[in-house]
N, C-alpha and C positions, 0 to 999 in steps of 0.2 A: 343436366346432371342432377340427381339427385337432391333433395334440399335436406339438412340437418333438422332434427327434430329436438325442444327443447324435452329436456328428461322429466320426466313427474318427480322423480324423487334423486338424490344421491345415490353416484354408484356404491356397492359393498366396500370398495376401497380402491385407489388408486394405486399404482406403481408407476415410477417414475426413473425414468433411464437414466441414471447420471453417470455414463462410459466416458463422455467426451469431459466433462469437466473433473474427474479424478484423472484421467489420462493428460491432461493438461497441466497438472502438479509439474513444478522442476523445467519449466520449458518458457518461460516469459508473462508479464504482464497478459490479463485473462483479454480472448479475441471479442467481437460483439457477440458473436454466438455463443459464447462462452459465460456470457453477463446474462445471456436470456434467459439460461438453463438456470442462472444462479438465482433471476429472479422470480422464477417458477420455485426453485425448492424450500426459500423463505418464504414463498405465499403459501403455498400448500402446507408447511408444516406447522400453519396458523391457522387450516381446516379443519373442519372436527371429522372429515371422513376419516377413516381409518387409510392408515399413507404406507407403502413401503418404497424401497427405494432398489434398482437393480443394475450390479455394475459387471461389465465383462472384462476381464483382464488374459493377461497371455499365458493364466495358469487355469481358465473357468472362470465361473459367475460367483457373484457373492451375494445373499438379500440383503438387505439391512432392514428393520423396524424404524418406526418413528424414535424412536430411542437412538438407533445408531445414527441416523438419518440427520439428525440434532446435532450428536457430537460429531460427526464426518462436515456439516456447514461450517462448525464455529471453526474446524481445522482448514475448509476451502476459504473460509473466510482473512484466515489469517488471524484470527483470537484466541486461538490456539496453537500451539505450535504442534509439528508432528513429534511423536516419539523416534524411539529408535528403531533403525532396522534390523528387523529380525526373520529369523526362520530362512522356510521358502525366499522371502522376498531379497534374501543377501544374495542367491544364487541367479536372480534379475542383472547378469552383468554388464549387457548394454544398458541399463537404465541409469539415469542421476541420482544421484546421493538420494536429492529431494522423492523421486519417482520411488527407490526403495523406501525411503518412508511410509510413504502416500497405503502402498502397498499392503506393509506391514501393520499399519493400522486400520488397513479395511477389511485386512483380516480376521483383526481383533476384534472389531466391532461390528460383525457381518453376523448376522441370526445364524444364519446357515450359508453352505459355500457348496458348491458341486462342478462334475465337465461339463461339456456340452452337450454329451449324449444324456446327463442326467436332468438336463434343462427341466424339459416339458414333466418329468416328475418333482422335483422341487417346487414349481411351480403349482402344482395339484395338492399338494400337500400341505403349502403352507399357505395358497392364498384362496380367499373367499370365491365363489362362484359369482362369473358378472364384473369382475377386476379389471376394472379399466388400465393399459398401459400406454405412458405417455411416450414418447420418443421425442425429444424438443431440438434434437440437433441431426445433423445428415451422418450419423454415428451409429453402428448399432444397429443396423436395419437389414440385416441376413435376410437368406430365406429363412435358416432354420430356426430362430431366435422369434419370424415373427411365426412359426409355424408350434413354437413350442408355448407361447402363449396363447394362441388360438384351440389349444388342446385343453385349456381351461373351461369347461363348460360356462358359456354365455359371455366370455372373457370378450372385449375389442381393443382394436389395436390404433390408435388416435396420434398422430404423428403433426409435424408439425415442420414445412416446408419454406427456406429461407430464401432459395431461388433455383434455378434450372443453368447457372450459368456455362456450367461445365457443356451443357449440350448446345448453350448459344454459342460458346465461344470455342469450339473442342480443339482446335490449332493450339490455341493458348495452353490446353491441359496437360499434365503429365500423364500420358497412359492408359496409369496403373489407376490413378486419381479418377481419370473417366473412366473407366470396366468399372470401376466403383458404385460412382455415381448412376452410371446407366441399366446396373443390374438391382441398385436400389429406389430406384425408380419402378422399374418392373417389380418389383415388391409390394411396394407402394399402391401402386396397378391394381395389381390381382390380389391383399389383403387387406389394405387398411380399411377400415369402417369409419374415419372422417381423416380429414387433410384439414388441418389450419394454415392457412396462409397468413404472409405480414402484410400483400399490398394486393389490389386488384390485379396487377401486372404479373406479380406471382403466379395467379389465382389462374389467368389467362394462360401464362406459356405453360405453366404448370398440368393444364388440362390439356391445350394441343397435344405437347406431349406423354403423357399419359394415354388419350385416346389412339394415337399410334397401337398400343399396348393393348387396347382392347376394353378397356375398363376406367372408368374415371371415378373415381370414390365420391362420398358428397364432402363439399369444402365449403370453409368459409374464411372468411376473412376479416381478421383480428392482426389491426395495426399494434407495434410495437410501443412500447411505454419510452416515454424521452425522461430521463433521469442521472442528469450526469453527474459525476462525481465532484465536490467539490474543489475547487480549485487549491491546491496548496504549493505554495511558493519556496516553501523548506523543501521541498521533496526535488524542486531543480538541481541539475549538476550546475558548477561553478561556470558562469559564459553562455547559459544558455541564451537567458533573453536577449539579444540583439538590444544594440543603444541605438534603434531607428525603426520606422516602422517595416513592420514582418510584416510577409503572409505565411499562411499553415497548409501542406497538404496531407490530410489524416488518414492513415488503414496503410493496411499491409500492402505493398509496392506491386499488386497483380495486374497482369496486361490492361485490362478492364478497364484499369483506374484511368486508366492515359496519361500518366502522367510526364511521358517525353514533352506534350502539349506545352508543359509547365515550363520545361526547360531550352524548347526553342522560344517560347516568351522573355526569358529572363536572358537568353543568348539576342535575343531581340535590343532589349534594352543595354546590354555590356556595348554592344555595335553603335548605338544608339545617343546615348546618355550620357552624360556626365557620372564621376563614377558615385560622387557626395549625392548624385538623384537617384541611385536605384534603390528599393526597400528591398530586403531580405526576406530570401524565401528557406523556409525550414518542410522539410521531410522530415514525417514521424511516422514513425511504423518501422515494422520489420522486413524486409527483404524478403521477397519471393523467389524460390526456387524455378519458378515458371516464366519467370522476366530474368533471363540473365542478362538481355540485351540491353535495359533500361539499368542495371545494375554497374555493367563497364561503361555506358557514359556517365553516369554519375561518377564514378570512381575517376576516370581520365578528365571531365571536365574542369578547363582553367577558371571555372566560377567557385567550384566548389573548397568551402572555405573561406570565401570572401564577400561574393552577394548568395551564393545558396551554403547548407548546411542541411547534414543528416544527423537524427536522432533517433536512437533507440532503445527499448528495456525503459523507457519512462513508468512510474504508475500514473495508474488513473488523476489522481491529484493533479500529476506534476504537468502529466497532456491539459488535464479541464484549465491549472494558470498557463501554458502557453497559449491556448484556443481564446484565453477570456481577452487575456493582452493584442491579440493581432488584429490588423485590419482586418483582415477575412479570410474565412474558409474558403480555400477554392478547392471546386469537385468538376473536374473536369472529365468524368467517368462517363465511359459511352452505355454502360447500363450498370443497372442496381436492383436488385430485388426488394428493397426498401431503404437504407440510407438513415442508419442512427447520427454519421456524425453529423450533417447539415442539423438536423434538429435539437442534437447535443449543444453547438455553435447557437444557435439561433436563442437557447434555452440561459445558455452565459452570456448574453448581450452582443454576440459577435455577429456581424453581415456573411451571407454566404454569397459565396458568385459560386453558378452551377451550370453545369447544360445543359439544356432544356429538356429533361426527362419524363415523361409519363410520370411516373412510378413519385418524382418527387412535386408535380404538380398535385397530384392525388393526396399527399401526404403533408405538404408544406404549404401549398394552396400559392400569394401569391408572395410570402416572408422572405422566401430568394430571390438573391437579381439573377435573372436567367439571361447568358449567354449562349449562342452555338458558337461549339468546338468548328467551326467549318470557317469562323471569324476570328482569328486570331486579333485583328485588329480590334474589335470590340470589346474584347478580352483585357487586351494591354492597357485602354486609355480608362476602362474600368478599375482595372487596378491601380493605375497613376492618379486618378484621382481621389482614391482613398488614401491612397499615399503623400498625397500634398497638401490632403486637409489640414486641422492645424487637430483635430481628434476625430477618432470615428464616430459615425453615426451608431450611436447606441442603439439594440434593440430594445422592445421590451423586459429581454431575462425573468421572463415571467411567461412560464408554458401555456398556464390558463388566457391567457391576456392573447398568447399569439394562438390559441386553441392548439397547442400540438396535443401528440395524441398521449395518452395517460396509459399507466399501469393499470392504471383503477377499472379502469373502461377496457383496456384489455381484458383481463380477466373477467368483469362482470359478463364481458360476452361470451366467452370459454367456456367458463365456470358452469352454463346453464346446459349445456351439452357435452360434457365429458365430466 
């Protein structure tokens, strides 16, 4: 494939998709993909290139300037609060209270707004020739959206790929979820002028398929920045910590994750154990539409409530104090496209137990205790003996010391080609 070429100079200016994270207003604590994008549009709006910012919503596109770009963060940030809703955006009647906000201030704050037939001239109009657009999420990636910035003379289109799972796993998908993903992909294919990947393993299935397609863009691969939030203990609900030692299983409840594994484990040890010896296990994340199955046992199981417990809508805070407190993260995921939480974990001083993944060898080196999912046994006496310590083995909590991988170092590799 193709090799990326570093740029001589700055491009005329950036644009930067943020569809997925204003569309994510009103709907729960931000996903990983959601923190990436957030922290591409803090970096960038501390570049001197000239930034715009481009959001698609269900009434058209809106630009922002570096100016709106600023006040639209401090609001996704939360340092701001949104206004009220107005206009157009009160006629958003499926939307949340918070979503008609979001709306009605990106209204206000939008350079200029247009359909989608008037894309590719808004774009010509108001943006420099050579306008780099970024795409950082699997959001936003039509044909016609990349066809209407390709209408920009010398314009490219630089996207940035978080994994293929939908076509690993396509039994698991909704659908609609896969025509999505699979007709953005062929997008991807036959427009993009580079593919950022997070992991070599990306980079790999990523290109298999893509050459199906006919065309492989040039990529490269720029691992994700580990920077978790700090931990805060006020932000817990009443009862969360457990008075014994916990384990954590972190992200959203998708087939993937495997996380049944966990729970014939913890049924393992109910059968097993005394009931003063089994430690506590917590689910965090949200519930996936795509695992109902995993969702009725947890709901029917006579553990739950007693050695396991589900949690959700935590912030970032309140997940980093449960992650820092627990024996360990288990990731019992039979794949990942890269794996923020293990090196989230690893970053607060917590052990991770994982299964033996490419993707997190690559990435974590050897910081995880690796087990296979195919050992259950291995698995269990692993965890019982974190659990009978008398404390955990602390890690370093110190990214540079375990060499995870850095924003800094993200970026500086990016930054030189886009």
């Amino acid at each position: 494939m193709p090799t990326p070429q570093i740029a001589s100079s700055l491009p005329p200016a950036r644009l930067l998709d943020l569809t997925r994270l204003v569309s994510r207003v009103g709907r729960g604590p931000w996903t990983g993909i959601d923190r990436v994008e957030a922290a591409w549009l803090d970096r960038l709006l501390d570049e001197p290139t000239p930034l715009f910012a481009l959001v698609r919503t269900n009434l058209g596109f809106a630009l922002l300037d570096r100016t709106g770009m600023h006040a639209m963060a401090e609001r996704l940030h939360g340092r701001t609060p949104w206004g009220p809703s107005k206009g157009l955006a009160q006629l958003s009647f499926r939307a949340s209270p918070a979503r008609r906000q979001a709306m009605s201030d990106l209204r206000h704050l939008a350079l200029v707004r247009c359909t989608q037939r008037g894309l590719a001239r808004m774009l010509r109009r108001q943006l420099p020739d050579g306008t780099i657009w970024l795409a950082l999420s699997h959001t936003n990636l039509s044909r016609p959206v990349f066809e209407a910035v390709k209408a920009l003379p010398g314009a490219k289109a630089h996207v940035l790929l978080h994994d293929v799972i939908p076509l690993k796993f396509p039994k698991w998908q909704d659908p609609r979820v896969l025509t999505t993903f699979t007709h953005s992909l062929h997008n991807i294919s036959a427009l993009a002028d580079l593919v950022i990947c997070n992991s070599q393993t990306t980079r790999m299935d990523a290109s298999v398929a893509m050459k199906a397609t006919g065309r492989v863009p040039p990529m490269i691969v720029a691992p994700l920045g580990i920077d978790p939030a700090a931990p805060d203990f006020s932000a817990l609900p009443e009862g969360a910590l457990p008075d014994r030692p916990f384990f954590i299983a972190l992200g959203t409840q998708q087939p993937h994750k495997n996380l049944g594994f966990l729970l014939d484990i913890w049924e393992k040890f109910a059968k097993e154990r005394p009931k003063a010896d089994i430690p506590a296990l917590l689910f965090v994340g949200a519930r996936s539409p795509t695992n109902p199955g995993f969702a009725k046992r947890l709901e029917t199981s006579p553990l739950l409530g007693h050695h396991v417990f589900e949690l959700t809508g935590l912030s970032d805070g309140a997940v980093s104090a449960l992650v820092a407190r627990a024996r360990a993260l288990l990731m019992p995921s039979l794949y990942e496209g890269f794996g923020l939480p293990p090196g989230e974990a690893l970053a607060l001083g917590t052990p991770v137990i994982a299964n033996d993944l490419p993707v997190y060898r690559e990435a974590f080196g050897n910081n995880l205790v690796y087990a296979d999912c195919a050992d259950m046994y291995s698995w269990a006496e692993r965890i019982l003996d974190l659990a009978r310590a008398e404390q955990k083995p602390s890690m370093a909590a110190d990214g540079e010391a375990l060499g995870l991988p850095t924003w800094q170092a993200h970026f500086n590799l990016v930054l030189k080609v886009t």
